[in-house]
HTML snippet that shows the backbone in 3Dmol.js (N, CA, C, O; Angstrom):
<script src="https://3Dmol.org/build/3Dmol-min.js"></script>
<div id="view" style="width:600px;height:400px;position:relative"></div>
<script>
const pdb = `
ATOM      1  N   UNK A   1      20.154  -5.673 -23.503  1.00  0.00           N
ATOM      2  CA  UNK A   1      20.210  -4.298 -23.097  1.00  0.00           C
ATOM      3  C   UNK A   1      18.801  -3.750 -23.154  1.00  0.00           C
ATOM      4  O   UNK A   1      17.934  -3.940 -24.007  1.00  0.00           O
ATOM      5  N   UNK A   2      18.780  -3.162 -22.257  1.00  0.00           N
ATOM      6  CA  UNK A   2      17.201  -2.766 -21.814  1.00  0.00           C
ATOM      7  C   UNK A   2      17.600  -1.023 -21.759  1.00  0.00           C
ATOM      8  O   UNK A   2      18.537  -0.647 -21.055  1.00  0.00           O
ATOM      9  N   UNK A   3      16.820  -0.091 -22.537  1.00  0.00           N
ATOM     10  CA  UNK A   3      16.908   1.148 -22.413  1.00  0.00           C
ATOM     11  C   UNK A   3      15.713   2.172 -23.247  1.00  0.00           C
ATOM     12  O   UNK A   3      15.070   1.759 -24.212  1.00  0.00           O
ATOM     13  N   UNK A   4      15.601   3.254 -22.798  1.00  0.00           N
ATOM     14  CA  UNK A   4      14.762   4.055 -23.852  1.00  0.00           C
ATOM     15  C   UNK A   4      15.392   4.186 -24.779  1.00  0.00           C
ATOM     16  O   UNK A   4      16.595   3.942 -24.866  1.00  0.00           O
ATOM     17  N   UNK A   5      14.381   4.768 -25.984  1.00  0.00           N
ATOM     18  CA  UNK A   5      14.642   4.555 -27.299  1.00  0.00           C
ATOM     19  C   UNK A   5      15.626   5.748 -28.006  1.00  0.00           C
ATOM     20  O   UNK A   5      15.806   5.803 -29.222  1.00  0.00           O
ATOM     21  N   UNK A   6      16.163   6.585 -27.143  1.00  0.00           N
ATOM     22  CA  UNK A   6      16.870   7.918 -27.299  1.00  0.00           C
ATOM     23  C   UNK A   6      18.071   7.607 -27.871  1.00  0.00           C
ATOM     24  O   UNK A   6      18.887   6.790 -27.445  1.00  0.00           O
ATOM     25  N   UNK A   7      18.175   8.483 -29.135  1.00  0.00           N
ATOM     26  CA  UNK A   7      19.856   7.889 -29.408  1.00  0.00           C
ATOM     27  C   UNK A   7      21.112   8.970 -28.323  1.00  0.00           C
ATOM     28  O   UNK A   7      21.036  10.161 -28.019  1.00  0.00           O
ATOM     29  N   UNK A   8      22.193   7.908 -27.975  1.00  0.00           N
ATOM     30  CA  UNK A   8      23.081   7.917 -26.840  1.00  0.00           C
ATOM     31  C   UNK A   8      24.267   8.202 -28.139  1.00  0.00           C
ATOM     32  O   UNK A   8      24.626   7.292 -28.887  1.00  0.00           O
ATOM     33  N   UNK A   9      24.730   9.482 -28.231  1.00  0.00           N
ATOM     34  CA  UNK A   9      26.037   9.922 -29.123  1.00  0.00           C
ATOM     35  C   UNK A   9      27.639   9.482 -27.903  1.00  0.00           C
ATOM     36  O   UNK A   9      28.741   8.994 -28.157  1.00  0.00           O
ATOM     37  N   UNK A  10      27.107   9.877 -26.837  1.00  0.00           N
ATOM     38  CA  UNK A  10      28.490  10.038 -26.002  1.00  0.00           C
ATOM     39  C   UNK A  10      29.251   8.457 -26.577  1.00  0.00           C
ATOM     40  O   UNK A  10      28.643   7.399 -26.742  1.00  0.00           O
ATOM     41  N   UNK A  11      30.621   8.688 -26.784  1.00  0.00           N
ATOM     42  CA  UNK A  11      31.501   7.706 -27.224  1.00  0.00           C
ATOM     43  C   UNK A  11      31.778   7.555 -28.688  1.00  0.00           C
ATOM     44  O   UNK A  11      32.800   7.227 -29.291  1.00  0.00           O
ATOM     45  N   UNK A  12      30.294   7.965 -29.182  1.00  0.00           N
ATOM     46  CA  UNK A  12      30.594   8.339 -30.907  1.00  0.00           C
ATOM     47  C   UNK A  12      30.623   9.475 -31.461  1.00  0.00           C
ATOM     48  O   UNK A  12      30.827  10.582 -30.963  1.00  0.00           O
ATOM     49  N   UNK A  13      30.343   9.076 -32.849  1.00  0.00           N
ATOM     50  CA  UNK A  13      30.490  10.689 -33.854  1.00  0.00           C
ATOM     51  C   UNK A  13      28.663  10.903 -33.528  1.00  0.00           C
ATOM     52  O   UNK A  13      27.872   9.968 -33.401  1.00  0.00           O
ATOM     53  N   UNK A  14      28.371  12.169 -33.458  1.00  0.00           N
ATOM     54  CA  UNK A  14      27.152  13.061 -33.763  1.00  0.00           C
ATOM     55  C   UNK A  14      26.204  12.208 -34.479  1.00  0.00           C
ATOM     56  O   UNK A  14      25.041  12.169 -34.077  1.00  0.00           O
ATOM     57  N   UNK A  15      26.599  11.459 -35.586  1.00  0.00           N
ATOM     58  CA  UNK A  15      25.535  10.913 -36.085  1.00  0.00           C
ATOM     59  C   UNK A  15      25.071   9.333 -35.652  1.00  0.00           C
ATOM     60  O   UNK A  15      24.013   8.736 -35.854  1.00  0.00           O
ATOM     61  N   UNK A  16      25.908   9.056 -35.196  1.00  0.00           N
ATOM     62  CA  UNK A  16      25.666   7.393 -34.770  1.00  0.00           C
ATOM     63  C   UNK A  16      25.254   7.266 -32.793  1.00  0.00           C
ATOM     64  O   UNK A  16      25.406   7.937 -31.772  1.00  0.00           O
ATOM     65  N   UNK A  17      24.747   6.111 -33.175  1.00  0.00           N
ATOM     66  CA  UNK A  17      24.318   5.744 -31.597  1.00  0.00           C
ATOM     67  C   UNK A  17      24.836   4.605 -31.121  1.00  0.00           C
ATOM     68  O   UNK A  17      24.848   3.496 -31.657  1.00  0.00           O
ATOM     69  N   UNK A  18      25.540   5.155 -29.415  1.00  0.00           N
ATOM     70  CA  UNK A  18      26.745   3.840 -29.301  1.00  0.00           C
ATOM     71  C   UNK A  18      25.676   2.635 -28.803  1.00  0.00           C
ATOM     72  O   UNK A  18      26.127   1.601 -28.311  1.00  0.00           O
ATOM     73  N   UNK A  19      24.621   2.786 -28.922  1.00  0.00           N
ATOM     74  CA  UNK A  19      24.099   0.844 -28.890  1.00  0.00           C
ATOM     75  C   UNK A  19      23.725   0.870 -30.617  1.00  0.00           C
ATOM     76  O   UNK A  19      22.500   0.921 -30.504  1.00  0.00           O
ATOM     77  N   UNK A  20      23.853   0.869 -31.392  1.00  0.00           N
ATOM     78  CA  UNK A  20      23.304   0.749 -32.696  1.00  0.00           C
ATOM     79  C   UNK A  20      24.295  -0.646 -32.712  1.00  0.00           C
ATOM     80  O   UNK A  20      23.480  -1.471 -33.123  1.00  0.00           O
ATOM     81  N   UNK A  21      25.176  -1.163 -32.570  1.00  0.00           N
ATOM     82  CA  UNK A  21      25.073  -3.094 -32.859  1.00  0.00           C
ATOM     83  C   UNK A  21      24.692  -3.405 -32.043  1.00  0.00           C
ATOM     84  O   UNK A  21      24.421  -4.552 -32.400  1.00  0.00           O
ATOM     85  N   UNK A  22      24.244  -3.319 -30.627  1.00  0.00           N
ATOM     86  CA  UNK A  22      23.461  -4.053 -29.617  1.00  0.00           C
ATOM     87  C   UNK A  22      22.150  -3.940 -30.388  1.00  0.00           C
ATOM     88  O   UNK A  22      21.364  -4.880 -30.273  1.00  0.00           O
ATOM     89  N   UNK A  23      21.850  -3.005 -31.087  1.00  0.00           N
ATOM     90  CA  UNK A  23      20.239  -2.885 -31.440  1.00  0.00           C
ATOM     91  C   UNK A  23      20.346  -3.653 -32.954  1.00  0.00           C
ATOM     92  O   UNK A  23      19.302  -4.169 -33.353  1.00  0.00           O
ATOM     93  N   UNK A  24      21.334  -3.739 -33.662  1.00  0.00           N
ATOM     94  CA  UNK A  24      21.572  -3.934 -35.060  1.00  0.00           C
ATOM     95  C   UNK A  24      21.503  -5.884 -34.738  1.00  0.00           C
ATOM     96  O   UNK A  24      20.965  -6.660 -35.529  1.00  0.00           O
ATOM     97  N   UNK A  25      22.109  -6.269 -33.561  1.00  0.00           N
ATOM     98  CA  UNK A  25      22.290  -7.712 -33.255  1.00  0.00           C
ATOM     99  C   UNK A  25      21.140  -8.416 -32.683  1.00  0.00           C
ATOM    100  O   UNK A  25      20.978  -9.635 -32.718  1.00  0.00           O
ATOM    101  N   UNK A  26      20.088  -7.261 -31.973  1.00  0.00           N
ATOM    102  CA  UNK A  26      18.775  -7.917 -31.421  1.00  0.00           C
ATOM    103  C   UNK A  26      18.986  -8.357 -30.202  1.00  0.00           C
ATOM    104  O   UNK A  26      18.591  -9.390 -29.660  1.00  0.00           O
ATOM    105  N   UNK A  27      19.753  -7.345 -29.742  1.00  0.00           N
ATOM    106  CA  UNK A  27      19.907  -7.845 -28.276  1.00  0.00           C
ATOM    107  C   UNK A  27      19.020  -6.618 -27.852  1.00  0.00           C
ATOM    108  O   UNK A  27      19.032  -6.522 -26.625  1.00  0.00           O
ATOM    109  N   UNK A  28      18.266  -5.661 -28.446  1.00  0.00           N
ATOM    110  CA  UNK A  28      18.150  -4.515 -27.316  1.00  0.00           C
ATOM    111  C   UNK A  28      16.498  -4.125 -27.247  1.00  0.00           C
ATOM    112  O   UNK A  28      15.903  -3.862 -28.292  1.00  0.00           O
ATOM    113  N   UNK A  29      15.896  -4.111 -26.111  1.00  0.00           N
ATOM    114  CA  UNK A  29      14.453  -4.053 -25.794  1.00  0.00           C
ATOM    115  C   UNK A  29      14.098  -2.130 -25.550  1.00  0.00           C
ATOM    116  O   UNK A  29      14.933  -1.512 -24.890  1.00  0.00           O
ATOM    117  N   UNK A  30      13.406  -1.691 -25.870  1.00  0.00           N
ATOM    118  CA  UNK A  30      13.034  -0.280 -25.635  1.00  0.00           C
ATOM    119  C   UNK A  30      12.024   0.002 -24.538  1.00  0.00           C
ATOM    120  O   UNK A  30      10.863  -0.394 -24.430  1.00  0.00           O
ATOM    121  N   UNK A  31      12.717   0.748 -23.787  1.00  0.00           N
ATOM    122  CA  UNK A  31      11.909   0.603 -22.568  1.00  0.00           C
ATOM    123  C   UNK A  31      10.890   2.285 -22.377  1.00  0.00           C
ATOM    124  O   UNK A  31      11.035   3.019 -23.354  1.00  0.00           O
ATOM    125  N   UNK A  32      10.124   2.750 -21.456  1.00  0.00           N
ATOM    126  CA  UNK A  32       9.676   3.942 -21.578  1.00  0.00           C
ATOM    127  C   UNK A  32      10.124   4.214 -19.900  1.00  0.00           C
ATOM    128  O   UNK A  32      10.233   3.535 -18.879  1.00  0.00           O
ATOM    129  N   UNK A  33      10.354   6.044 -20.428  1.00  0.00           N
ATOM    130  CA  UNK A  33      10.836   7.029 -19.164  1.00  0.00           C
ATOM    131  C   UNK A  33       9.202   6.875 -18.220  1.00  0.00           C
ATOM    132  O   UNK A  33       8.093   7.062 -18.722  1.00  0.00           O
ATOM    133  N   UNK A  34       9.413   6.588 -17.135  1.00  0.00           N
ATOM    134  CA  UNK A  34       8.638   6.971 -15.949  1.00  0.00           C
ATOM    135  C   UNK A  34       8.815   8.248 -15.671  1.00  0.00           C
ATOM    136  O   UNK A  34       9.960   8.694 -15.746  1.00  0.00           O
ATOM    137  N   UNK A  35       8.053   8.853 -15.406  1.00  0.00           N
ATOM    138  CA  UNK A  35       8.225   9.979 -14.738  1.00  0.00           C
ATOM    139  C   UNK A  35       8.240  10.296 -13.280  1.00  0.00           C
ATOM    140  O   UNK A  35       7.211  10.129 -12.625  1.00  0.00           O
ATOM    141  N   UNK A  36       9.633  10.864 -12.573  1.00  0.00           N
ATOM    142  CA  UNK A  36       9.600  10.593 -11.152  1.00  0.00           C
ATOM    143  C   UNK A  36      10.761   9.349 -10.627  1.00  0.00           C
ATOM    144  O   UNK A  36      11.165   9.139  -9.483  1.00  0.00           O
ATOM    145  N   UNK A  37      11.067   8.727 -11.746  1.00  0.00           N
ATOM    146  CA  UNK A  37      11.933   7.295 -11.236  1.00  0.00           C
ATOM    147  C   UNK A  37      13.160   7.590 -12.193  1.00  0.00           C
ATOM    148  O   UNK A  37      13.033   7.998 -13.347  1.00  0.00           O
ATOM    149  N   UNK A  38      14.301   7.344 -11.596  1.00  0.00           N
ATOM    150  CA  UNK A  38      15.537   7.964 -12.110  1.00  0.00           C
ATOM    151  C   UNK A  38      16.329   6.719 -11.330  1.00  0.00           C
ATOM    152  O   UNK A  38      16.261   6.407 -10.141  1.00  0.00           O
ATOM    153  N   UNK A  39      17.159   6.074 -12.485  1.00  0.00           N
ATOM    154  CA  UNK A  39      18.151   5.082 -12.197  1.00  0.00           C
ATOM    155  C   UNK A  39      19.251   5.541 -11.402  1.00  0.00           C
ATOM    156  O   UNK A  39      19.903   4.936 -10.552  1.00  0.00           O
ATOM    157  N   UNK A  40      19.349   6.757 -11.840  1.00  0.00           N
ATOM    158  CA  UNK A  40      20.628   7.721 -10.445  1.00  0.00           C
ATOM    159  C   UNK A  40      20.151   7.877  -9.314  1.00  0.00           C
ATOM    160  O   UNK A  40      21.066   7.881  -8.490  1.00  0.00           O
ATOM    161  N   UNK A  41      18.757   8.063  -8.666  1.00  0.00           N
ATOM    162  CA  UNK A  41      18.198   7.862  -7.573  1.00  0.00           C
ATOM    163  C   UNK A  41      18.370   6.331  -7.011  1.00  0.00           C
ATOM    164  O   UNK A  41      18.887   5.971  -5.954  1.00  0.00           O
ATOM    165  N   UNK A  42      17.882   5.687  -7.860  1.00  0.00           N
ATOM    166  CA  UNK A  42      18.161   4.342  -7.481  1.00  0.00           C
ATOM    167  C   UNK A  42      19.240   3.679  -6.738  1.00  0.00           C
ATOM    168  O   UNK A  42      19.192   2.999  -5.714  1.00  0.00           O
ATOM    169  N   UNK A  43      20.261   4.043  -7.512  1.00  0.00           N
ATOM    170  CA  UNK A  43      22.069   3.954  -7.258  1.00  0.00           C
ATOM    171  C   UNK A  43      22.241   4.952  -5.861  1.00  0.00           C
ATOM    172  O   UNK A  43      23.170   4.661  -5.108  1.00  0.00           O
ATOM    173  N   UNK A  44      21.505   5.932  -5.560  1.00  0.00           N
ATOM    174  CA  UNK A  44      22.579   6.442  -4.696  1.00  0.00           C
ATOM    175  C   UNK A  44      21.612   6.188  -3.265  1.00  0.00           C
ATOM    176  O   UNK A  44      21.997   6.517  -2.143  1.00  0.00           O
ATOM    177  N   UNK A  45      20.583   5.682  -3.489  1.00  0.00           N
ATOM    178  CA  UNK A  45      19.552   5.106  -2.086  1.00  0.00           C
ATOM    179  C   UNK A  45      20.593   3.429  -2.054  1.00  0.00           C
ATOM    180  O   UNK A  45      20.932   2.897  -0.997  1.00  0.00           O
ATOM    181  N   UNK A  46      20.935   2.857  -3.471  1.00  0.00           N
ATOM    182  CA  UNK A  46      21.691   1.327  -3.134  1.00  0.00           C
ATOM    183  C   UNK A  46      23.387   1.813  -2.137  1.00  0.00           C
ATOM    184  O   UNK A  46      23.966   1.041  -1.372  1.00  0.00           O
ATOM    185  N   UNK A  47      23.662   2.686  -2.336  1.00  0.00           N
ATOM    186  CA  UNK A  47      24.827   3.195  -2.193  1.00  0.00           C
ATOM    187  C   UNK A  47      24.545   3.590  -0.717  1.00  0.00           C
ATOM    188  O   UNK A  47      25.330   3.364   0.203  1.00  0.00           O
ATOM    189  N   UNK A  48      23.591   4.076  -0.615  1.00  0.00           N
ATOM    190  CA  UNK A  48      22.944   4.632   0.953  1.00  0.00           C
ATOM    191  C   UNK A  48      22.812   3.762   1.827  1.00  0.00           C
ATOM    192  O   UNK A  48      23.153   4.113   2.957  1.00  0.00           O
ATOM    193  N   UNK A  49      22.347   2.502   1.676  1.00  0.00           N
ATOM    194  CA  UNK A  49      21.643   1.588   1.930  1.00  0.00           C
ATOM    195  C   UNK A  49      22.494   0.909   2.114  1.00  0.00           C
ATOM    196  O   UNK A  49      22.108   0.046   2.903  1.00  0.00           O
ATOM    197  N   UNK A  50      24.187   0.657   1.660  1.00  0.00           N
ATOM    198  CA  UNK A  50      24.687  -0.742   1.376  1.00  0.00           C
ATOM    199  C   UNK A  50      24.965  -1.109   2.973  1.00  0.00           C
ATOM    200  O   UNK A  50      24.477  -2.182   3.327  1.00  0.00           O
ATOM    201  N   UNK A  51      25.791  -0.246   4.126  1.00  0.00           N
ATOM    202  CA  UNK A  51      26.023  -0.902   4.758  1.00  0.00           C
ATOM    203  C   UNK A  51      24.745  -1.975   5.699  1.00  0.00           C
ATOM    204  O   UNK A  51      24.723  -3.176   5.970  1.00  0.00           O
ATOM    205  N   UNK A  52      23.913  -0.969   5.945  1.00  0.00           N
ATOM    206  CA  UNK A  52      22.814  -1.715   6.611  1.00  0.00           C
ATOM    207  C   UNK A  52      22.459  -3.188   5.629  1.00  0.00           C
ATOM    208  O   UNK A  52      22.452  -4.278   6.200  1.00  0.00           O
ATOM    209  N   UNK A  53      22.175  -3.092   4.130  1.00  0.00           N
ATOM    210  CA  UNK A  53      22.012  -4.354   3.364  1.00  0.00           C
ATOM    211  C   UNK A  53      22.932  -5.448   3.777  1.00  0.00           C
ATOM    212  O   UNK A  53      22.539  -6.614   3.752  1.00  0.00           O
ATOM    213  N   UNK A  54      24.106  -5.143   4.148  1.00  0.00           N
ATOM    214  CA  UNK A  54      24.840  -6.006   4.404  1.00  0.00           C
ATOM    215  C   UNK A  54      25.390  -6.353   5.774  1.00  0.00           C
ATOM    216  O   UNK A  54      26.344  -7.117   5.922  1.00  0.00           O
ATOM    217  N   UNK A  55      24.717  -5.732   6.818  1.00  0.00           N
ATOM    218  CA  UNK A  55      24.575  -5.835   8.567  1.00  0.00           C
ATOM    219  C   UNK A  55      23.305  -6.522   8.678  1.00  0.00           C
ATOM    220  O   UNK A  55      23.159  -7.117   9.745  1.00  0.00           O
ATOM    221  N   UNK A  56      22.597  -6.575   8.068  1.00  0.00           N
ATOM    222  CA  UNK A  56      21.042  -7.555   7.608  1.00  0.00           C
ATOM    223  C   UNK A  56      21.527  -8.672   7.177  1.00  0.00           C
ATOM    224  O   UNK A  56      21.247  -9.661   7.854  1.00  0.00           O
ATOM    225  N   UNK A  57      22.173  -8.821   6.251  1.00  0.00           N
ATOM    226  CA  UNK A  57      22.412 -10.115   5.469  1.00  0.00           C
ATOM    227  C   UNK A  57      23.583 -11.191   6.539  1.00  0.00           C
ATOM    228  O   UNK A  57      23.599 -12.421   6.579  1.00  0.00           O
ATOM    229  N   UNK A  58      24.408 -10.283   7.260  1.00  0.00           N
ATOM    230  CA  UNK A  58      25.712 -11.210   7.895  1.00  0.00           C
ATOM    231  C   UNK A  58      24.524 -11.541   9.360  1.00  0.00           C
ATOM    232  O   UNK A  58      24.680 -12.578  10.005  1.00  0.00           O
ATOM    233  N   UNK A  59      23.659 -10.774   9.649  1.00  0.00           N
ATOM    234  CA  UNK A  59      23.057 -11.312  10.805  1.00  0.00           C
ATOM    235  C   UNK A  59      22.204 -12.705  10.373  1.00  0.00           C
ATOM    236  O   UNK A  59      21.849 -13.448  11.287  1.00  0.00           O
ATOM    237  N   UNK A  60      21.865 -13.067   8.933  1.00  0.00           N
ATOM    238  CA  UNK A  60      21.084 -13.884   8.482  1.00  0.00           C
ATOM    239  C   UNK A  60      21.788 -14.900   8.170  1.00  0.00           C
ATOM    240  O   UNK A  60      21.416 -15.888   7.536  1.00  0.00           O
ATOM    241  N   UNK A  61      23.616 -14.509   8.945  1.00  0.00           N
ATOM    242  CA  UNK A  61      24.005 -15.965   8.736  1.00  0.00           C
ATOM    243  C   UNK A  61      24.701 -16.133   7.082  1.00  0.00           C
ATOM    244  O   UNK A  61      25.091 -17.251   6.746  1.00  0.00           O
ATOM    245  N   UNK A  62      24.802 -15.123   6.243  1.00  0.00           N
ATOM    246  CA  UNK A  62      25.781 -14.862   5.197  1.00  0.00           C
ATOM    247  C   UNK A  62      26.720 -14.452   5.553  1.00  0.00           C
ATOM    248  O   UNK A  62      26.907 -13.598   6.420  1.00  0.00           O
ATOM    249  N   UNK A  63      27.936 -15.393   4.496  1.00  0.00           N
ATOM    250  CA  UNK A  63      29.410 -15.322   5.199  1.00  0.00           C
ATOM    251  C   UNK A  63      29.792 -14.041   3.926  1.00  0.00           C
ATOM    252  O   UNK A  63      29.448 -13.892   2.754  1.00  0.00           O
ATOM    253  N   UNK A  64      30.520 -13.407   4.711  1.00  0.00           N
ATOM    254  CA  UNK A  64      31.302 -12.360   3.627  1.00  0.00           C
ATOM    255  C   UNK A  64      31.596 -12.773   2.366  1.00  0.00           C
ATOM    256  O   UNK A  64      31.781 -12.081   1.365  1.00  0.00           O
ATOM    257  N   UNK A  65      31.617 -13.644   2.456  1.00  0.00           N
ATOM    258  CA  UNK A  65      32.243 -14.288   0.529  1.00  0.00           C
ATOM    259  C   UNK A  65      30.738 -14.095   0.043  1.00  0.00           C
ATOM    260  O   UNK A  65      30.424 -13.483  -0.979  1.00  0.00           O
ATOM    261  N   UNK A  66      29.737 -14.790   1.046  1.00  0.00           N
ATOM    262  CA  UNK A  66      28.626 -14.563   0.131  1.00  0.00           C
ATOM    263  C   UNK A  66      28.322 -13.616  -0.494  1.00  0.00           C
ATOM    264  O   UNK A  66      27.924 -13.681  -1.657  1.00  0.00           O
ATOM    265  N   UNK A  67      28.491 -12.262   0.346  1.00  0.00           N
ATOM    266  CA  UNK A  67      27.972 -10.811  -0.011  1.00  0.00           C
ATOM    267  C   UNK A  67      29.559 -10.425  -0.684  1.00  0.00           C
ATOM    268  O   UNK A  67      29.254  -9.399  -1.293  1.00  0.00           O
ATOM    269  N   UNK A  68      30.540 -10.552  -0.854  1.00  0.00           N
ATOM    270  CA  UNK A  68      31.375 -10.530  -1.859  1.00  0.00           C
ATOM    271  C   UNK A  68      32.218  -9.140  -1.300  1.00  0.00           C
ATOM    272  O   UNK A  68      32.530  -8.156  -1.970  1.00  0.00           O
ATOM    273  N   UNK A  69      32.419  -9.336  -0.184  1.00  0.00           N
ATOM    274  CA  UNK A  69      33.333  -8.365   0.884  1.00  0.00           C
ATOM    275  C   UNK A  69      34.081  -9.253   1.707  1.00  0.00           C
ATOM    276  O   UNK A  69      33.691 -10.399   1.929  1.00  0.00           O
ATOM    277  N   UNK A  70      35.394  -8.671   2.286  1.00  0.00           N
ATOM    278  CA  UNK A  70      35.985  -9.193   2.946  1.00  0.00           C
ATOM    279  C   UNK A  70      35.698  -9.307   4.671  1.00  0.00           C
ATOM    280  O   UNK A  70      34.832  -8.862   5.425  1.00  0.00           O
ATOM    281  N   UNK A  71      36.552  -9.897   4.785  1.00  0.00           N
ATOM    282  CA  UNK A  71      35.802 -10.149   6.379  1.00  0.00           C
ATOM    283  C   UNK A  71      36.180  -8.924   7.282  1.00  0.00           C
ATOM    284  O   UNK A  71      35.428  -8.614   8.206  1.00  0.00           O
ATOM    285  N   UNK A  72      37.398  -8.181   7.021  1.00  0.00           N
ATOM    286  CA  UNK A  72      37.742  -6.899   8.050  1.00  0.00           C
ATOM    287  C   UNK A  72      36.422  -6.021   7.329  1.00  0.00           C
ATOM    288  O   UNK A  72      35.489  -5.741   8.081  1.00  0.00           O
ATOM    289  N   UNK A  73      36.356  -5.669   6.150  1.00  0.00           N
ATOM    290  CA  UNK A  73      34.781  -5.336   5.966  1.00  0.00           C
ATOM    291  C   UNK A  73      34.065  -5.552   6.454  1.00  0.00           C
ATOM    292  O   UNK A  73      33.515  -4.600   7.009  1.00  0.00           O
ATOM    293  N   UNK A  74      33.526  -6.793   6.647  1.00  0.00           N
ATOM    294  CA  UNK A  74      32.146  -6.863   7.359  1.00  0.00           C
ATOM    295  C   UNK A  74      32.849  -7.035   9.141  1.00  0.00           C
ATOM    296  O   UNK A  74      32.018  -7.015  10.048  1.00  0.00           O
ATOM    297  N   UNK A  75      33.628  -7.118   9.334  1.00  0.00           N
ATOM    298  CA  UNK A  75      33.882  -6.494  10.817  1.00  0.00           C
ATOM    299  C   UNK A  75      33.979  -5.085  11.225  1.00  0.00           C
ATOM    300  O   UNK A  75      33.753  -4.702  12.373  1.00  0.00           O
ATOM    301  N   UNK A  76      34.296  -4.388  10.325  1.00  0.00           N
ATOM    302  CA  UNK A  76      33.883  -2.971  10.185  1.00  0.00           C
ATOM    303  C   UNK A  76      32.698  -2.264   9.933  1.00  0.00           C
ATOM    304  O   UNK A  76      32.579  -1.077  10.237  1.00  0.00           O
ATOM    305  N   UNK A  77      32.010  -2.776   9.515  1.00  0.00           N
ATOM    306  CA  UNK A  77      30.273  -2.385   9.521  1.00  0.00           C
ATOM    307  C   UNK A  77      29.419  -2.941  10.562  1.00  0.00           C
ATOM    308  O   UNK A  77      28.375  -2.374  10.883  1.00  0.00           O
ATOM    309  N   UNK A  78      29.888  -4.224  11.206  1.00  0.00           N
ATOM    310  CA  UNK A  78      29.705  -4.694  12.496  1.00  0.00           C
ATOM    311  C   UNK A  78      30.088  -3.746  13.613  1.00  0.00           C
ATOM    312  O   UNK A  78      29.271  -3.111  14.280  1.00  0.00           O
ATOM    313  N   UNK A  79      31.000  -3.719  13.713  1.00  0.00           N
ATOM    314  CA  UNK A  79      31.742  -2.144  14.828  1.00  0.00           C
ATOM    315  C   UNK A  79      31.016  -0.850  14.537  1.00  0.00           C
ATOM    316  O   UNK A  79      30.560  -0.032  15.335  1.00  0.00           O
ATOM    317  N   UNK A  80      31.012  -0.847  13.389  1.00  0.00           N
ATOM    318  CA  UNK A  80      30.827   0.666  13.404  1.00  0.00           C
ATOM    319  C   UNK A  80      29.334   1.016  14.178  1.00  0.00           C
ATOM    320  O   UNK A  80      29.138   1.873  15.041  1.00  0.00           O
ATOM    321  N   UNK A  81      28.119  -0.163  13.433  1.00  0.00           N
ATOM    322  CA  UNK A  81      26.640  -0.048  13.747  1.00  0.00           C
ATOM    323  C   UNK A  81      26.662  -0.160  15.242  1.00  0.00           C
ATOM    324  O   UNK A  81      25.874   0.554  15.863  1.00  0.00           O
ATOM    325  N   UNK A  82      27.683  -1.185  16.083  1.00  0.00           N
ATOM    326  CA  UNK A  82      27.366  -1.228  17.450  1.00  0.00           C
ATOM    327  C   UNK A  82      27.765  -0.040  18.152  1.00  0.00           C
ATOM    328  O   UNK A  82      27.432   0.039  19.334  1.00  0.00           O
ATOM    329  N   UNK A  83      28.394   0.860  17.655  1.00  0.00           N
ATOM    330  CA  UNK A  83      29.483   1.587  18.375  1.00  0.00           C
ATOM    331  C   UNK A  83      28.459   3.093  17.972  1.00  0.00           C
ATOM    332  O   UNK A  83      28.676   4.109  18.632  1.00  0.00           O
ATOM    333  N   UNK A  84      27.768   3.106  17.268  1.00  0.00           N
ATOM    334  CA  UNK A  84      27.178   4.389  16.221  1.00  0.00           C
ATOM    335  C   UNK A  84      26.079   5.040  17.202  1.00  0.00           C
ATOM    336  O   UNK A  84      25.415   6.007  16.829  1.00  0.00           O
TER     337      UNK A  84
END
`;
const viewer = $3Dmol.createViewer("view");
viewer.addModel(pdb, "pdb");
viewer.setStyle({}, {cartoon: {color: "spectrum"}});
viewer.zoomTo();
viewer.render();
</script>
């Protein structure tokens, strides 16, 4: 688990932090806030982005299983881009 060093209460009591056994077990690295770069930005440009990521990828000859969609899926993002 990779995160800043902020203690995260949501899920516990006020005083505890819900990675404290990820951090207690040595699984957890402390990372620092950028300023300007937001993991929710991230997610909603991947979210933005998915159909084209994956009208790129089936033209490159990836079969739907690869990209882990079904095939009326990727016949539907096929239609839609030609038709758009």
């Amino acid at each position: 688990m990779a995160h800043d060093d902020i203690p995260y209460t949501m899920g516990a009591d006020a005083t505890n932090d819900v990675y404290y056994d990820i951090k207690k077990a040595g699984m957890w690295r402390t990372t620092q806030r950028t300023q300007g770069v937001s993991t929710s930005d991230v997610v909603l440009r991947i979210i933005k982005d998915y159909d084209m990521y994956v009208e790129r990828n089936l033209k490159r000859d990836y079969t739907p299983s690869d990209l882990g969609i079904s095939h009326f899926k990727a016949l539907r993002i096929k239609l839609r881009r030609k038709y758009a």
